[in-house]
N, C-alpha and C positions, 0 to 999 in steps of 0.2 A: 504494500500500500504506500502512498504518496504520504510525505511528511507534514505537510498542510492539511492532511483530512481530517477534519472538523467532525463534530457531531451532529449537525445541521448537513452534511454531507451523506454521513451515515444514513440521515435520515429519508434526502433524499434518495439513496439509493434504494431504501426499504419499499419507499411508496413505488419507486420504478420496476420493484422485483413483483410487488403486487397488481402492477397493470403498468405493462408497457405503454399503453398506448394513451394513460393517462397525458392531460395537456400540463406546460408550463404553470398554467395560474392553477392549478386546480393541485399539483403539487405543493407551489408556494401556497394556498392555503392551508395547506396540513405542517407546513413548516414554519410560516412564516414568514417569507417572502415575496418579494413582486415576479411575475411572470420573468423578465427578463434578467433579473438575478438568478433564477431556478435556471433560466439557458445558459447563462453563463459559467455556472457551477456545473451544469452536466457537459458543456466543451471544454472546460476544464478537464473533468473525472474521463473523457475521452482519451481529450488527447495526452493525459498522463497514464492511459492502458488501465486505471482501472474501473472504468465502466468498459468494456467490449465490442458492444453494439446492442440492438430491438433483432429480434425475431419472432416470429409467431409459432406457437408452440400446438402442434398437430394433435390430433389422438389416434396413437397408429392403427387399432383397429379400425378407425375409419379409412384407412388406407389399404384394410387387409391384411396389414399385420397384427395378427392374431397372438402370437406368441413371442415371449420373450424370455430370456434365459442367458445366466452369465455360464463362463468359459473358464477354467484355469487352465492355464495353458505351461505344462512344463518342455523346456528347451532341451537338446541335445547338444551339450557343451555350449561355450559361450555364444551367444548371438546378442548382437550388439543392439539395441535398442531401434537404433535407426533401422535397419534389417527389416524389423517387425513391423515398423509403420508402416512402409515402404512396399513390404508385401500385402498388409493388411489394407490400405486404402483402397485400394482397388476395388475390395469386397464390398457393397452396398450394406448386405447386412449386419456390419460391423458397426454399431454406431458409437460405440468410445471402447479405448482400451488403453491401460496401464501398464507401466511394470509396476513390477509389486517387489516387497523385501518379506520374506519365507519361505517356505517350500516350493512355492508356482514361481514361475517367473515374471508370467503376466496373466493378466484378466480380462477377459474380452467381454463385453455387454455383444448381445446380438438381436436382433427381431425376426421373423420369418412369420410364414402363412399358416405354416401349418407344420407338425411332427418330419413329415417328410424336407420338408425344406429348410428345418433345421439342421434335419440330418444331412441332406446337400451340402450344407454351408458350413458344416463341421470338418466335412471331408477338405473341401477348401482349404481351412483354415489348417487343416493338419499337412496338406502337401504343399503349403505356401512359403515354408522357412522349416527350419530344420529341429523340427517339433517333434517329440519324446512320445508324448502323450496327450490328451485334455482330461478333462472333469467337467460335465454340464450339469447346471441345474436351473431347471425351468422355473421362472416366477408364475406363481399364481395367482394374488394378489396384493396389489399395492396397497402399503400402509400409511404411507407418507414419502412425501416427493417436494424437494425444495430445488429453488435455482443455485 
């Protein structure tokens, strides 16, 4: 985080994680602010990288992806981190992955249609880098989900 971040930043960021798409004055009324100090504090938190950017946020099964399920993924001798993106991007159903420190080396988050297509995209992910093993486990339901 930026050495300037205030708690009125904090703040705004809170309101921004609860509705993107909230406006400036409607912000600065929960804060305290005038519309165009609220813009100014969020091109601030921009362009110091820590705000990111607005997205809209899907619900995959509206998309058809039905299923979700993480990955641990253990390695065959070392493979360098970069390696793993690098093969991994490529895959659609990869939507974030980690290294990790334990026993896996990394953790793959995945989505698919269905049992079969997970199982596709497993096979993938096994012959894309020089992959040991996995461990899946399917989510079933969400308990809680922050930005």
């Amino acid at each position: 985080m930026i050495a300037s971040m205030d708690g009125i930043d904090r703040q705004i960021l809170a309101e921004l994680q609860l509705d993107g798409r909230a406006t400036y004055a409607e912000v600065g009324g929960v804060v305290g602010l005038s519309a165009p100090a609220v813009k100014r504090r969020v091109d601030r938190l921009l362009d110091d990288g820590v705000l990111l950017g607005f997205t809209a946020t899907v619900a995959p099964g509206a998309l058809g992806w039905g299923i979700e399920a993480l990955v641990l993924v253990y390695c065959a001798g070392a493979v360098a981190p970069s390696a793993l993106a690098e093969a991994w991007t490529p895959i659609p159903e990869i939507v974030s992955a980690w290294t990790v420190a334990g026993q896996a080396d990394a953790i793959v988050r995945v989505r698919a249609r269905d049992i079969a297509h997970l199982e596709e995209t497993l096979e993938r992910i096994r012959s894309s880098a020089s992959i040991e093993r996995t461990e899946s486990t399917v989510m079933l339901s969400r308990l809680v989900e922050r930005g």
